[in-house]
C-alpha positions as CSV (number, residue, x, y, z in Angstrom):
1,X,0.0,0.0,0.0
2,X,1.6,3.5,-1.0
3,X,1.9,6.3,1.3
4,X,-0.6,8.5,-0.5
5,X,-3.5,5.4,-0.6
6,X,-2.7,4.7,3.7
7,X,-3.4,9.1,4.1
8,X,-6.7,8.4,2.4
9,X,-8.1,5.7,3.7
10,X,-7.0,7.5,7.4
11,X,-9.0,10.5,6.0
12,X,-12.3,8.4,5.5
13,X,-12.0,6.5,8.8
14,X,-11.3,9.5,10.3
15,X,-14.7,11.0,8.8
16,X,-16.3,7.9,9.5
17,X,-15.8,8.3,13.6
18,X,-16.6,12.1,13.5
19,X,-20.2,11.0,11.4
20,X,-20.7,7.8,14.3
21,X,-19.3,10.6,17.0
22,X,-22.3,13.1,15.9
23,X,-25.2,10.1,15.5
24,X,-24.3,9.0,19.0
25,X,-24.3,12.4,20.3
26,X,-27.8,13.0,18.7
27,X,-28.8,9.4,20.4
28,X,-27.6,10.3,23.6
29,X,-29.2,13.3,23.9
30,X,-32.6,12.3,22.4
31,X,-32.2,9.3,25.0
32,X,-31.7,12.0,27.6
33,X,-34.7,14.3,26.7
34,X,-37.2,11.3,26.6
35,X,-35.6,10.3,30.1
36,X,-36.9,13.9,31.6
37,X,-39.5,12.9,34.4
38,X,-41.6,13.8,37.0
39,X,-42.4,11.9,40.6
40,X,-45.7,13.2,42.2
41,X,-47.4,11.0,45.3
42,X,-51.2,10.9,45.6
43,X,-52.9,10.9,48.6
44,X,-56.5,8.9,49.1
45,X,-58.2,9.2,52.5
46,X,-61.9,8.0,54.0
47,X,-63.5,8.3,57.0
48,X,-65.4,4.9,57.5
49,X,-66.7,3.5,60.7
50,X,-65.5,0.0,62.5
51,X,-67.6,-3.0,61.7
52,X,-66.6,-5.2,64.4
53,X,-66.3,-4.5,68.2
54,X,-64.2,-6.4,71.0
55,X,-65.5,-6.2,74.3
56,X,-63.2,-7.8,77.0
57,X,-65.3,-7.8,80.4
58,X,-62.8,-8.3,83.5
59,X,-64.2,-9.5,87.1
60,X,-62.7,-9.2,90.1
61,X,-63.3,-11.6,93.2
62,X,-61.5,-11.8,96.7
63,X,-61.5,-14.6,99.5
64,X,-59.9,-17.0,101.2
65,X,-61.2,-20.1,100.6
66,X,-61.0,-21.3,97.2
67,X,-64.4,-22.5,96.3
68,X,-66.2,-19.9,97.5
69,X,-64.7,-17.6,95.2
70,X,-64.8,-20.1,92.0
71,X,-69.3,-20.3,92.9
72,X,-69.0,-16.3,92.8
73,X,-66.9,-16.2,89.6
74,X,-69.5,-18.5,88.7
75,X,-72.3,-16.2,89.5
76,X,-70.7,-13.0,88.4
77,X,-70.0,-14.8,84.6
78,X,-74.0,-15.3,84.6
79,X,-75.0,-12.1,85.7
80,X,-72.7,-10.5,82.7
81,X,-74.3,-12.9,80.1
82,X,-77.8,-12.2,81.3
83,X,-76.6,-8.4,81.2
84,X,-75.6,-8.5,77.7
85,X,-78.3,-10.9,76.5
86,X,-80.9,-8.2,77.5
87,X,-78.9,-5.8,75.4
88,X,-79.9,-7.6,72.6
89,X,-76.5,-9.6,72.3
90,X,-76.2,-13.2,71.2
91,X,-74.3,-16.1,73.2
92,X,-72.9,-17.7,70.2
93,X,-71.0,-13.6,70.4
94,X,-69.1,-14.5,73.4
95,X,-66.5,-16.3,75.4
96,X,-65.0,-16.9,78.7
97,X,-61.7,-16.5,79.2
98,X,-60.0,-19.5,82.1
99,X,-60.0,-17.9,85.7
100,X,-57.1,-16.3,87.1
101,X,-56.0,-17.0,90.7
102,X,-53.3,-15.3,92.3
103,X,-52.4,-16.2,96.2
104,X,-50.8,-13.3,97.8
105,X,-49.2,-15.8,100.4
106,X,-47.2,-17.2,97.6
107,X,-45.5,-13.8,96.8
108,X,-42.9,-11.6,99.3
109,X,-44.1,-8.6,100.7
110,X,-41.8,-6.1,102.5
111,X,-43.1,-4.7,105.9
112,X,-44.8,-7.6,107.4
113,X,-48.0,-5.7,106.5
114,X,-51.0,-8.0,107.1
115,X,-52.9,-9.4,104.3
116,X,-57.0,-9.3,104.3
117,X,-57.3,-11.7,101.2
118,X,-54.9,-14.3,100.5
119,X,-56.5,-15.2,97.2
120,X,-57.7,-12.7,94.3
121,X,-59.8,-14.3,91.7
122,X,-60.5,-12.9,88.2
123,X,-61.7,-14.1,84.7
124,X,-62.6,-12.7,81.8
125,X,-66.2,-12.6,79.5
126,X,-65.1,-11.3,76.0
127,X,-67.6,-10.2,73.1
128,X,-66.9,-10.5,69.4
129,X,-69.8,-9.0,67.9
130,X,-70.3,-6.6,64.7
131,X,-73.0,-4.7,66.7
132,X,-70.9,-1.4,67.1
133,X,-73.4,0.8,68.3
134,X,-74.7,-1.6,70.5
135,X,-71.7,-2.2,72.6
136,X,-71.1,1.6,72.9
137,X,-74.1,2.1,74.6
138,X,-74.3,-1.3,76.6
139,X,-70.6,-0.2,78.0
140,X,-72.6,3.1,79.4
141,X,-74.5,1.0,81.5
142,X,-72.0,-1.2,83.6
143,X,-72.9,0.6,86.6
144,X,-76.0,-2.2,86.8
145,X,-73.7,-4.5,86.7
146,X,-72.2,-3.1,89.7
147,X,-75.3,-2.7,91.7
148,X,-75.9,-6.6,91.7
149,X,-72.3,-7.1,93.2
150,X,-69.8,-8.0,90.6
151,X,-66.8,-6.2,90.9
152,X,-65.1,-5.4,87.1
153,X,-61.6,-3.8,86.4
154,X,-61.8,-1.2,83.9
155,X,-59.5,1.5,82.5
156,X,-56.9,-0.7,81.9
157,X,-55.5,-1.0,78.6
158,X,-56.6,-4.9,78.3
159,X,-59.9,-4.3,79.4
160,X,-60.5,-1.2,76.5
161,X,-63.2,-2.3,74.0
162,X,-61.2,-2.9,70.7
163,X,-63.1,-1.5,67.2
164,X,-61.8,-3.1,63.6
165,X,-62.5,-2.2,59.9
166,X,-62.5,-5.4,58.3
167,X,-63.7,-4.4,54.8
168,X,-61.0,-3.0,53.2
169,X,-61.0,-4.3,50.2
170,X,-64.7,-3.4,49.3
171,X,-63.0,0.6,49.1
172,X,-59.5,-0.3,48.1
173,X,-60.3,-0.2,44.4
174,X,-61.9,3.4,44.9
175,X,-59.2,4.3,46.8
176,X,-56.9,3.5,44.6
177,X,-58.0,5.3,41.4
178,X,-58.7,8.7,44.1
179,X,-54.9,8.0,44.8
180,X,-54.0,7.9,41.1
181,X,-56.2,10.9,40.0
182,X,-54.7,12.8,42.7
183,X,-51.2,11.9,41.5
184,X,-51.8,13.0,37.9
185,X,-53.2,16.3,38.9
186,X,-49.9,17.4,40.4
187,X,-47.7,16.0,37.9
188,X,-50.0,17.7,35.2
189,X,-50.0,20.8,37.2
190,X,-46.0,20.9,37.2
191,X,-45.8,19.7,33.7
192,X,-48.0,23.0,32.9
193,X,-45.8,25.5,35.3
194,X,-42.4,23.7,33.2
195,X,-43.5,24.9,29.7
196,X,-44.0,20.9,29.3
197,X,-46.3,18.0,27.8
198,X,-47.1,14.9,30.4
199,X,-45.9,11.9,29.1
200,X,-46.5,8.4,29.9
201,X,-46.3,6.8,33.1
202,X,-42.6,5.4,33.9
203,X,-43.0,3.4,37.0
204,X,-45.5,3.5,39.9
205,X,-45.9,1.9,43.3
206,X,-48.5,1.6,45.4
207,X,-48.1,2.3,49.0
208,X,-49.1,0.3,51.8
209,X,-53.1,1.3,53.3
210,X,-53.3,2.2,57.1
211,X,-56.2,2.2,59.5
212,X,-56.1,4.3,62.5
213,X,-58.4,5.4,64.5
214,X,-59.5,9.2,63.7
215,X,-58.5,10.6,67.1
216,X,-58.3,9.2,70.6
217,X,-61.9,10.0,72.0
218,X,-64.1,8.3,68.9
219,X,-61.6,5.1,68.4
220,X,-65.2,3.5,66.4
221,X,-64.2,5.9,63.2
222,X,-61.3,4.3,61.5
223,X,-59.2,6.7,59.2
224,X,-58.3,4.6,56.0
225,X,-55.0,5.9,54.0
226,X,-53.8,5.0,51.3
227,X,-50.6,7.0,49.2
228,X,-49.5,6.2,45.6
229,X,-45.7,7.5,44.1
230,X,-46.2,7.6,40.1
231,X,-43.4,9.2,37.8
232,X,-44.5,10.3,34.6
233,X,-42.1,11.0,31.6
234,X,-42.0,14.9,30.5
235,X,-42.1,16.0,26.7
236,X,-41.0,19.5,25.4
């Protein structure tokens, strides 16, 4: 190969990379622009009330002899299911719980102070029921309870009726397009303050829904939540 053939053929090789150089360039940057996106999250939120209700009833008993205070726990558990029964409660809707007997003689106490009842007796009645507005009122009235004699522990945090929202997935679907709509609104919204066009969606992910309850005093009204993070593509 002469001298004069190898500087030509260095000339078009050289053009070719320069031509290759500028169609990548034009690639990359077309890549690039199509790669401009937007992330917006989208909030959808209902009030909706609890369905179900869990109503653990605790009674107390004290004593000394054993089997005194077993025919009392006895008589106390009957008194609660006739309470509740005349509420308009089911017994297929509750449960007893196994009795509890602690003996105070079996534990150490400092100071030698002298002990009334060696035995405290307690047991449980629990309520699974979907009558909500039932066992709010029924709870109003424990007082009768306490005027035939059976003593209950209450305020505690085990004792606290329990409410639930078990139909979630009867809103999800709903909730989910409000969550989407909501997401799209934003990202058009920024599109339109960027001198832009929406694109497609690139990825999206659905977050995880929570149920709390709407504020400590009315723990029946459930606040469901649900929040959805969609990017969109942006177009000049």
């Amino acid at each position: 190969m002469t001298k004069s053939s190898a500087i030509i053929i260095g000339i078009f090789l050289f053009a070719g990379l320069l031509g290759l150089g500028y169609t990548l360039g034009n690639s990359l940057l077309t890549l690039k622009g199509m790669e401009r996106t937007v992330s917006v999250k989208g909030l959808s939120e209902r009030e909706v009330k609890a369905d179900i209700a869990i109503w653990p009833i605790q009674y107390v008993r004290l004593g000394n002899d054993l089997a005194t205070l077993y025919t009392e726990l006895e008589r106390d558990r009957a008194r609660i299911e006739a309470f509740l029964i005349s509420e308009g409660f089911r017994a297929e809707e509750m449960s007893l719980g196994a009795p509890s007997i602690i003996d105070k003689l079996s534990h150490e106490y400092g100071g030698g102070e002298k002990i009334s009842f060696r035995y405290v007796a307690s047991q449980t009645l629990s309520l699974y029921t979907p009558s909500v507005d039932l066992v709010r009122s029924s709870a109003a009235k424990l007082s009768d309870l306490g005027k035939q004699g059976v003593v209950l522990r209450v305020g505690e945090y085990e004792n606290q009726i329990e409410y639930l929202y078990t139909k979630l997935n009867e809103i999800k679907p709903a909730m989910i397009e409000e969550a989407t709509l909501s997401a799209r609104a934003s990202a058009q919204k920024f599109a339109e303050d960027s001198k832009s066009r929406l694109g497609k969606i690139k990825s999206a992910s659905q977050g995880q829904f929570t149920i709390g309850n709407r504020d400590k005093n009315t723990p029946y009204i459930k606040s469901v939540r649900v929040v959805s993070t969609i990017e969109y593509y942006l177009d000049d």
